[in-house]
Structures are given as structure tokens and as C-alpha cells.
N, C-alpha and C positions, 0 to 999 in steps of 0.2 A: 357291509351295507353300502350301497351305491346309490350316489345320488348326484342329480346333475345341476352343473355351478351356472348359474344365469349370470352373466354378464349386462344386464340392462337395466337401467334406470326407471324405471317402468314402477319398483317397489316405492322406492325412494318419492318417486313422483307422488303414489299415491298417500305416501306419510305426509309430505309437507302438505299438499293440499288439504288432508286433513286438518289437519295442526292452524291453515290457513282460512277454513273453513267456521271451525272453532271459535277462531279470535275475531272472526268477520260478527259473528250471531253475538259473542259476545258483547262487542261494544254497539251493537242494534241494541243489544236489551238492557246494558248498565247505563246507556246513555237517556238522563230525561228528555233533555232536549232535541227536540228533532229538526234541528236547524242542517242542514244537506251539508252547510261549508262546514263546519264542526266534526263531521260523520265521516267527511271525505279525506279528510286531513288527520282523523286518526287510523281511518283504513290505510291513508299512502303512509304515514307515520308507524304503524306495527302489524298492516296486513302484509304490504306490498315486498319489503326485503324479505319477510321470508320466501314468500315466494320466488323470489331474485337472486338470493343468495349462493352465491358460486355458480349462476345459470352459463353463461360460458364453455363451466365444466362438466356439466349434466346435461348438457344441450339436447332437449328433448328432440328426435327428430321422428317419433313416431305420432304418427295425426292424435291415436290416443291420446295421447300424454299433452299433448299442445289443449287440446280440446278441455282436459282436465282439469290444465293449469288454468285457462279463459274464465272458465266456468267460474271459478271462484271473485272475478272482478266480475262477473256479470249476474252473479247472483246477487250480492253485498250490491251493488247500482239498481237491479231492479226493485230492492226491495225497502230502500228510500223513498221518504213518502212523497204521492206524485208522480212517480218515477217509473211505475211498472207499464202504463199504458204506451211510453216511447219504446222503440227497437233499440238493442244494443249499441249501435253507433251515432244514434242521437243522440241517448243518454252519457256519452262518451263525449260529444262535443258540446250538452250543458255542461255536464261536471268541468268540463275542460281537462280531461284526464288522456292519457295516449293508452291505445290498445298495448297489452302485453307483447301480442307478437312483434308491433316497433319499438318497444323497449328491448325485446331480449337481440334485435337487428341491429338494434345503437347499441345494445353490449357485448356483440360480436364485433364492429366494425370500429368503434371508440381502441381497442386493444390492437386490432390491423394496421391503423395508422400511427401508431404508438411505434410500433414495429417497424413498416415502414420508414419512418422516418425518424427513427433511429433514437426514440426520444426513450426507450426503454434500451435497456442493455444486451440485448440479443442479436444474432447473428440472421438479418433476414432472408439469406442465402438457404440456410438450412430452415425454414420452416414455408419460405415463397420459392417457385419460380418464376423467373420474370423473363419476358422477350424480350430479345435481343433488339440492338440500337437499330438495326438494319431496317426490320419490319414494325419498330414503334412507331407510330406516328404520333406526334406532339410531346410525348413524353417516354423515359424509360422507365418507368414504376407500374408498368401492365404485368398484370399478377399473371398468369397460365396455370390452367387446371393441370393437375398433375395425375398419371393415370392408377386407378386405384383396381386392385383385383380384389383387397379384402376390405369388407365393411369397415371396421378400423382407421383403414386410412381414407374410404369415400367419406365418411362421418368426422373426418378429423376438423379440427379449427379450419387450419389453412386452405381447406378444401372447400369448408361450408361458407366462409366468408366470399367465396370468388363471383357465389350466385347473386350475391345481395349487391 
């Protein structure tokens, strides 16, 4: 029997969302109070890491999967009372909450300068290339895309952080 091995994150995505989805309805419906700051502090409190957990390393890069993960902060926000008549990014700067996508951006780029600057144990040679002193100008920590033929490595850390 033959069968073909996926590689993508794509299942995984849609488990936790589940899982996140779940826990969203849940504390809407165990909760009496419908005080917004009480709702939002247990959605970032037991919705929000799962969602986040090892994101990094599962780095969604397909629109799907991004779209997926949003979806779950933007359901649980709209569905606060109140709350449904504002646009996504309104209600994002009542709650005073940051979108997913600039979280999962600060936890690509939080581990880069780790790196970087040497404050983690790694070798930044082997994971950056950086330009040379000649053509830096102001400094020598200019990262360079490095050229990728297989998705693997255009999708790698080192690569995805260089756009941000």
C-alpha cells in the first residue's frame, strides 16, 4: 500500500485551531460575567499559547493557515458583548490586544537577535549570512538572503526573518 507522506503543517494547524477554538466558546459560555477585561485575560491567559506554542517552528507560511490561525482571535473578539459591530482592527485597539501576525513577527525576530548578538549559544555564521565590511554601511550585522532552490530552505528561519 502506497501512500504519500505530507510534509506541511497545514494538519497540525488545523488541530490546534480546533483545540483553540474550543476553549475560546468555552470560557464565553462558563463565564457569568461579561465583563470584556475578565474574557480577554482568560482568552490571552489559555487561548492565546496554544495558539503560539512552538510557532517559530511551524511557521505557518501558507495564507491558509495564517487566515486560520487569525480567525480564532477574531471570532472570540467579535463575539464579546458590544464588540461585533466594530472591524477587526478596531476591536484589536479597544481590547488593546496586538494582531497574531505581529506576534508570530516579534517571535521570529526576538530569536534573530538572540542570535545575532550572541546572547544564545550559537554559531551566527552558520544560520546568517552577513555583508561584508566593505559594502556595509553603518554597521556589519546586515543579514543577506541566501539563495534557496528548495522550499526547505526559502521557508527556513534564517530566510523568513530577513523580510521582516
Amino acid at each position: 500500500m502506497r501512500f504519500r507522506l505530507r510534509l506541511s503543517f497545514s494538519n497540525h494547524c488545523s488541530i490546534i485551531c480546533a483545540k483553540a477554538n474550543a476553549r475560546a466558546n468555552l470560557i464565553l459560555r462558563s463565564f457569568r460575567s461579561r465583563y470584556v477585561d475578565i474574557l480577554v485575560k482568560t482568552f490571552v491567559t489559555f487561548v492565546r499559547p496554544l495558539v503560539e506554542y512552538a510557532l517559530p517552528m511551524w511557521s505557518t507560511r501558507l495564507a491558509r493557515d495564517c487566515a486560520m490561525v487569525k480567525r480564532v482571535q477574531k471570532r472570540f473578539t467579535k463575539r464579546l458583548p458590544d464588540f461585533h459591530r466594530y472591524n477587526y482592527a478596531t476591536r484589536l485597539q479597544l481590547l488593546k490586544l496586538e494582531s497574531l501576525e505581529a506576534r508570530r513577527v516579534n517571535a521570529d525576530l526576538v530569536p534573530c537577535y538572540k542570535i545575532v548578538h550572541r546572547y544564545v549559544d550559537i554559531d551566527k555564521n552558520k544560520l546568517f549570512s552577513f555583508v561584508t565590511t566593505e559594502y556595509a554601511r553603518g554597521h556589519d550585522l546586515k543579514i543577506v538572503r541566501k539563495h534557496a532552490v528548495v522550499n526547505a530552505r526559502a521557508f527556513h528561519f534564517s530566510n523568513l526573518v530577513i523580510s521582516h
